[in-house]
NUDRENMI-506832 format. One record per atom (N, C-alpha, C): x, y, z. Coordinates in steps of 0.2 Angstrom, whole numbers, plus 5000, padded with zeros to 4 digits. Each point is the difference from the previous one (the first is absolute). Example, Ala and Ser with C-alpha at 12.3 -4.5 7.8 and 13.67 -1.06 7.14 Angstrom:
// residues 2
506649725039;499650065000;500450065000;499850054996;500450065001;499650055003;
This chain:
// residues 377
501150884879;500350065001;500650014995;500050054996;500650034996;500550015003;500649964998;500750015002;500350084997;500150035003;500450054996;500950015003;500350024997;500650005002;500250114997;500150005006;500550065000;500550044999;500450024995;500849995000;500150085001;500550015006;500450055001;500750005004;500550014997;500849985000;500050035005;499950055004;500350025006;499450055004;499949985007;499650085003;500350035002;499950055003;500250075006;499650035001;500050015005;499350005003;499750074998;500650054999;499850064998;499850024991;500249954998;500050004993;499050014997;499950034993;499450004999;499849954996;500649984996;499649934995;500049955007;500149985003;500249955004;499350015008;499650055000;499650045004;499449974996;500150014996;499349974994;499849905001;500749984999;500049924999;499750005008;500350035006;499749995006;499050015001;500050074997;499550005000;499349944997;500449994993;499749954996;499849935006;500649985000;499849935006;499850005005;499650075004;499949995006;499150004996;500150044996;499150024998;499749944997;500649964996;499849924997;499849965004;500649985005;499949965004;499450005007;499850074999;499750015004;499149984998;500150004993;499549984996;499949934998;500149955006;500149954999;500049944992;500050034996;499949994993;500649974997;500550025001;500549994995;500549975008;500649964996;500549985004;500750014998;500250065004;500550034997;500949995001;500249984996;500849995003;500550054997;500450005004;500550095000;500749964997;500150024993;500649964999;500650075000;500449985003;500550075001;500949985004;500150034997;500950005002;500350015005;499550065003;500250015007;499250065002;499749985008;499450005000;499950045008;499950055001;500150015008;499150035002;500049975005;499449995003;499250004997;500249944999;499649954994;499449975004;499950005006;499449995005;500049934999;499249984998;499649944999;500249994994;500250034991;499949994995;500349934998;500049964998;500549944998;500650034994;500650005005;500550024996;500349944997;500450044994;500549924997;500550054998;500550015004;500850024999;500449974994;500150064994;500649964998;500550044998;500549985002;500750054999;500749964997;499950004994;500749954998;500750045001;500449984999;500550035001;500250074996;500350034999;500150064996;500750045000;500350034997;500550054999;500050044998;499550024996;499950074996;499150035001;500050055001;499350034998;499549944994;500350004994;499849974997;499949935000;500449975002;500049945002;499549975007;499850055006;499650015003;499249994999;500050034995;499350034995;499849944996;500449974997;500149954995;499849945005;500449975004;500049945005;499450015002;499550035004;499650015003;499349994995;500250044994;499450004992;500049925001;500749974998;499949924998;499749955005;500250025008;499649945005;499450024999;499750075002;499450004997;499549984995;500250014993;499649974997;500049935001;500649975002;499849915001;499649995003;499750035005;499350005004;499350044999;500050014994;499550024998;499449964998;500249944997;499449924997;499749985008;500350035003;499549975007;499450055003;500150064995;499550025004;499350024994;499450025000;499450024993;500250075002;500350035001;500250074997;500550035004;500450034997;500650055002;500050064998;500250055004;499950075001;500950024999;500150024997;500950035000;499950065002;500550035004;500150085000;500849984999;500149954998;500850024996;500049974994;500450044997;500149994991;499949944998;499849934998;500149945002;499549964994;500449964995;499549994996;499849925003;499550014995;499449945005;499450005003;500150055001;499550035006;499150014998;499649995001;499350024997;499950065002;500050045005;500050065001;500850055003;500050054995;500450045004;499850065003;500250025007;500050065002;500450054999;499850064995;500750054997;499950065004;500149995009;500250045004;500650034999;500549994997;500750044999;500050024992;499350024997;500150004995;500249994995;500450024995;500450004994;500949994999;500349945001;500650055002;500650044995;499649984993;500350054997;499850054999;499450045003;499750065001;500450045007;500249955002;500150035008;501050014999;500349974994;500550014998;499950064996;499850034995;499950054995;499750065007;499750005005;500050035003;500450045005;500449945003;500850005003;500550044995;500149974995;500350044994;500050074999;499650035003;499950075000;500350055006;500449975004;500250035006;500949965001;500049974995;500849985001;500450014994;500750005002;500550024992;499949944995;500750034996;499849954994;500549905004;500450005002;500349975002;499649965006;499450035004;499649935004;499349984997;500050064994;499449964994;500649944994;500450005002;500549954993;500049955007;500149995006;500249975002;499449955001;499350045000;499349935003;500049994993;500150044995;500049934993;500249945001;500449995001;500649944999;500049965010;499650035003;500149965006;499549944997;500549955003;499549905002;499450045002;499950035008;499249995002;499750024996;500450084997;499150044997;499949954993;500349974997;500049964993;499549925004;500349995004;499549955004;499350015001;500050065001;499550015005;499350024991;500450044997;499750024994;499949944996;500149954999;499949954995;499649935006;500050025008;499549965002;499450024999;500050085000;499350045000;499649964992;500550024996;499750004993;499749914999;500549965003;499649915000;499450015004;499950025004;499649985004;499150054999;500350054995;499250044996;499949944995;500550004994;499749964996;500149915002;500149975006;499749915001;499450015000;499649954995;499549985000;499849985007;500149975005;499849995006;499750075005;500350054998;499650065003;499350044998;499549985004;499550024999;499550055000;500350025005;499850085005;500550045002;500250064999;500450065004;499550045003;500450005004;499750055007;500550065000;499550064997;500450075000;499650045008;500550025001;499950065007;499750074996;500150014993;499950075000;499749994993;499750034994;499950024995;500750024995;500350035003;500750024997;500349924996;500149965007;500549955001;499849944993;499150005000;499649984995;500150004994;499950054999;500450044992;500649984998;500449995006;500850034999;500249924997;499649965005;500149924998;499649994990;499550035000;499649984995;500450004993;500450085001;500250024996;501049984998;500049965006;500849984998;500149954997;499549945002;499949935002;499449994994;499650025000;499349994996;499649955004;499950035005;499649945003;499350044999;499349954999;499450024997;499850025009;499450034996;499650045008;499849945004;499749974998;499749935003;500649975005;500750035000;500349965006;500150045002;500050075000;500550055006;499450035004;499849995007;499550025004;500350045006;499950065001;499950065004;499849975006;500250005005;499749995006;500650055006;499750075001;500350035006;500249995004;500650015003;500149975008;499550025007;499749955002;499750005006;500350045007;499750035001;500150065008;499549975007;500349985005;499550025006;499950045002;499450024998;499950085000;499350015008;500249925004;499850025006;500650035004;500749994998;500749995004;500250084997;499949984992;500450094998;499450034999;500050045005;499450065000;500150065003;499650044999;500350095002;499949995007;500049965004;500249995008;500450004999;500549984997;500649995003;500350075001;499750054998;500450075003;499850005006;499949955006;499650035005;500849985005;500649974996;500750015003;500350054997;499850064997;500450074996;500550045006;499650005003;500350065004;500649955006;499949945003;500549985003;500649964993;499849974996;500650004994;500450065000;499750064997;500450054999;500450025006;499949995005;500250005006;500749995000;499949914997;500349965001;500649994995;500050034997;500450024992;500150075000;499950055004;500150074999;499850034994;499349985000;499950064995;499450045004;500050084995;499750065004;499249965000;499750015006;499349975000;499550024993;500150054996;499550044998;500350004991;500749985000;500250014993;499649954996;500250024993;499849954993;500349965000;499949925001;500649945001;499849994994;500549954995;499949984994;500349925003;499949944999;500249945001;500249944994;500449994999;500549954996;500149935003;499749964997;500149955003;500249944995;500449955002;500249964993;500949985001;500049954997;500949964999;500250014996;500650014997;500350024994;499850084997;500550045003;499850094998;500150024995;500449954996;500350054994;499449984996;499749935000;499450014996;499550045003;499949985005;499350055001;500250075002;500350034999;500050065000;500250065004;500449985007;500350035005;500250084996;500550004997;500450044997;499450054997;499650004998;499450044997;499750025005;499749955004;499650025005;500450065004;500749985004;500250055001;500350094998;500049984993;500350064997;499050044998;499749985001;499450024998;499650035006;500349995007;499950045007;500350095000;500649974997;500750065002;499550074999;499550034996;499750075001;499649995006;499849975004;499549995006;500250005005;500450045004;500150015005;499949975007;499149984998;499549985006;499949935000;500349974992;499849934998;500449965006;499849955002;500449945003;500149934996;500449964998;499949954997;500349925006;499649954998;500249955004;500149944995;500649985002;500249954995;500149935003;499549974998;499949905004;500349964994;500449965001;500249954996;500850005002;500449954998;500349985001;500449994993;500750034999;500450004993;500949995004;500549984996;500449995002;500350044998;499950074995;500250054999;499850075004;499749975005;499550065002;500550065003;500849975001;500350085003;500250044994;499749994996;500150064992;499550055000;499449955002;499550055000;500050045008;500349985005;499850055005;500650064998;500549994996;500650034999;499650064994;499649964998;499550054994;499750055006;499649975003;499650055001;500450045005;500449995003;500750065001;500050034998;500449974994;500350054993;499450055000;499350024999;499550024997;499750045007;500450005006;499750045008;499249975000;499949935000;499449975002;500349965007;500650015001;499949945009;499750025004;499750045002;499750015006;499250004998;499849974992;499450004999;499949914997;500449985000;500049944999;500349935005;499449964998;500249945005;500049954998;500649954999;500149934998;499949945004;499449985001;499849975005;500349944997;500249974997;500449904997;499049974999;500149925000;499449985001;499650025005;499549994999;499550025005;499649935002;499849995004;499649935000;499350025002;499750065004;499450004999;499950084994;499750004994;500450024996;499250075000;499449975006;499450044999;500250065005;500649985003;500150065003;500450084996;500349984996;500550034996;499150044994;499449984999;499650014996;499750055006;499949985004;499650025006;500450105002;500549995000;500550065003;500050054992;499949964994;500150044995;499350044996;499950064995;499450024997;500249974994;500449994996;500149964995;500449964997;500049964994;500349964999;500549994994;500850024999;500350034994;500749924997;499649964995;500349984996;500349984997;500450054996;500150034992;500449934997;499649954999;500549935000;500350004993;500549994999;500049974990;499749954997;499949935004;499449984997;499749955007;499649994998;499749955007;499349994997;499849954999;499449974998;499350015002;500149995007;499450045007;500249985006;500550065002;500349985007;499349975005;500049985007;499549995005;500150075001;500450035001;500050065006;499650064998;500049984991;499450084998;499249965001;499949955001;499449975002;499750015008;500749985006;499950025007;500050065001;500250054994;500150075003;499250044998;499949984996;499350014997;499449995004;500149935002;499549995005;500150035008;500650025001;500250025005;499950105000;499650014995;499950074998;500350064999;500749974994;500750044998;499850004994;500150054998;499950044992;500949964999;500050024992;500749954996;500250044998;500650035002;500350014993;500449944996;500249984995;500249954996;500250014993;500149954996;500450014993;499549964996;500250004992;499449984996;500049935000;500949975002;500149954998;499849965008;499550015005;499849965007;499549994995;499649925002;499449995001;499550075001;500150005007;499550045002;499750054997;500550044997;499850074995;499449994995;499949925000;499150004998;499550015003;500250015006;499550015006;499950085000;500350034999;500250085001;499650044997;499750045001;499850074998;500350055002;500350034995;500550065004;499750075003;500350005006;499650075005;499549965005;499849944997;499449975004;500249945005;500349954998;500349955006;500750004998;500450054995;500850005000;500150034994;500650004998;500250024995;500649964997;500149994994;500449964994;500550064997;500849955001;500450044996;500549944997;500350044995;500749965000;500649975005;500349955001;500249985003;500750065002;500450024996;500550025001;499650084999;499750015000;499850095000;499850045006;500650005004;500050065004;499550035002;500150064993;499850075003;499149974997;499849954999;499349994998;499949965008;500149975004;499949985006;500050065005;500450064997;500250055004;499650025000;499750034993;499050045000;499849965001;499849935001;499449975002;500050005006;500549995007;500150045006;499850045003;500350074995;499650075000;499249995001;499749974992;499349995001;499749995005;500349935002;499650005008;500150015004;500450055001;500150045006;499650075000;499950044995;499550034998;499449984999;499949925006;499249994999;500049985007;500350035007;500249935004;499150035002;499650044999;499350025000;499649934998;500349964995;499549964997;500249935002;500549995005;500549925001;499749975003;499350005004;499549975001;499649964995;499850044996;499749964993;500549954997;500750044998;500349964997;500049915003;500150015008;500249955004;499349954998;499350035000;499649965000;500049964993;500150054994;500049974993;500649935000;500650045004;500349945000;499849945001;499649985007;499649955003;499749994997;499650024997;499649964995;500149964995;500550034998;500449944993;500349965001;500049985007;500449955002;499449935001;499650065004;499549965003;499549944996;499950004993;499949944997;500549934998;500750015001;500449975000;500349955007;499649975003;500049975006;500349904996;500149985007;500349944998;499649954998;499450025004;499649935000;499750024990;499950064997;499850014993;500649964997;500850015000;500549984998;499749914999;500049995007;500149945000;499449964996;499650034999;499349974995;500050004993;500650064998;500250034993;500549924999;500449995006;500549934999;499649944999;499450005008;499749944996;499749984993;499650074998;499649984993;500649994995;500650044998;500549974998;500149944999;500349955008;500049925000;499549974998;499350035000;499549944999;499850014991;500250054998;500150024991;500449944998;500750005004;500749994996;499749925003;499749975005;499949934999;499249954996;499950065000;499249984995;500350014994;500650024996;500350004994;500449965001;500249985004;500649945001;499449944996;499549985005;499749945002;499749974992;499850084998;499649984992;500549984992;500850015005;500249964994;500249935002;
């Protein structure tokens, strides 16, 4: 039985790189095949997995990242393969679920002045975090990347020069028996439940950190809609800015800030579709559950998902910060609430080839590649 080892610094339950590694283990281990250990920092409801905690001490962000890089890798000789979803050089496979992070800087950079763009030059982390990404592309010990998206692919091939033969595309995996257009069969008592008008156009956001994914757009791209409702699931520590926004803009009585959500099919179930507009995000889970769950996207060029998309047909693609382009794409579908049926179906179906157990077969043949080429040298 192949030993594979795991690595992910931190979970939360609501998180979607950290939803993925869960899913991973349960599908592995379930596939009696492989023998999986979960190396991580701090681990919340870990089941049956064999975990191994490591958390040295710290005082800086950086210093946090770094200590945890270092125990880590010391435990690497003990297993025939390792899986990183953190920066981490050594590794034989990385997952670039957070893709690029100096893509996701240059992208940030566009929404703030010149003084907090001078200030992440010159931070410890982002210079840490920048110089572990760039060791750990070019260590000879990395044999396989695992992209979520096509974009992420590219974005790697082309910074890094890493050859095709190591960057493998494998889509996030959906229970697309759990997320399914039943779940609107709670619509009418959630809406109840959250006061929204039984019958309006609900738009649903869901997601951690808003200034990246796109609260601010999302909301200002309702304000001509009268009838719109939007629902906001996630949890941000700045989140009384945006209810102050959506003040500022006479969206309080159309807007709802739910914080975390922990059953998240409900917030899909109450809504007709699903709005985005992230700056960057490699391929969130929630445009994969909302898809399967029969919600048309709206979204940005820089989500994963947006390769999934056909415009008018299962969503529509804009720029992240473009407004009045979210606003007509809105319009659009609101001028089609005649055809939100079809939409809902085309959505399910792009999801619906994306299930866990395929996921999980793209990872096994993966492992059995990357150890048939171990074996032959």
């Amino acid at each position: 039985m192949t030993r594979l080892a795991i690595v992910r610094q931190k979970y939360n339950p609501h998180g979607g790189a950290e939803r993925f590694v869960s899913r991973t283990l349960n599908t592995l281990v379930d596939a009696g095949e492989l023998d999986v250990t979960l190396i991580a920092r701090e681990w919340q409801d870990a089941g049956n997995w064999d975990t191994r905690v490591l958390n040295p001490r710290y005082l800086t962000r950086r210093g946090r990242d770094a200590g945890f890089a270092a125990a880590a890798a010391a435990c690497f000789g003990e297993f025939d393969l390792v899986q990183s979803h953190e920066r981490i050089p050594g590794a034989a496979i990385y997952r670039a679920g957070d893709g690029v992070h100096a893509t996701w800087l240059e992208q940030l950079d566009r929404t703030q002045g010149p003084l907090a763009r001078a200030a992440r030059r010159f931070s410890p982390y982002h210079r840490y975090v920048l110089d572990a990404e760039a060791r750990m592309f070019r260590d000879p010990r990395l044999k396989r990347v695992i992209c979520n998206a096509r974009q992420v692919r590219d974005d790697i091939a082309t910074r890094f020069g890493l050859p095709d033969e190591t960057l493998t595309v494998i889509y996030n995996g959906v229970d697309t028996g759990v997320f399914h257009p039943d779940v609107a069969g709670c619509r009418a008592e959630q809406r109840v439940q959250w006061a929204l008008p039984p019958d309006a156009p609900v738009l649903a956001y869901v997601g951690s950190g808003f200034e990246r994914k796109g609260v601010a757009t999302a909301l200002s791209s309702i304000v001509p809609y009268p009838e719109v409702h939007l629902i906001v699931a996630g949890h941000d520590k700045h989140a009384t800015q945006y209810r102050r926004q959506a003040e500022a803009l006479g969206l309080a009585s159309r807007v709802r800030f739910l914080g975390a959500v922990a059953d998240v099919k409900r917030v899909y179930g109450a809504a007709d579709a699903l709005i985005l507009p992230t700056l960057y995000d490699p391929f969130p889970n929630v445009c994969v559950e909302a898809l399967a769950c029969g919600l048309p996207l709206f979204t940005s060029a820089r989500c994963g998902a947006a390769e999934w998309l056909t415009e008018g047909q299962n969503g529509w693609v804009r720029d992240a910060l473009d407004i009045d382009g979210y606003a007509s794409a809105i319009g659009s579908w609101l001028a089609r609430r005649a055809d939100w049926d079809a939409l809902r179906l085309l959505a399910r179906l792009t999801a619906e080839p994306y299930t866990l157990s395929h996921m999980a077969e793209q990872l096994q043949a993966l492992y059995a590649g990357l150890l048939a080429d171990i074996a032959q040298r």
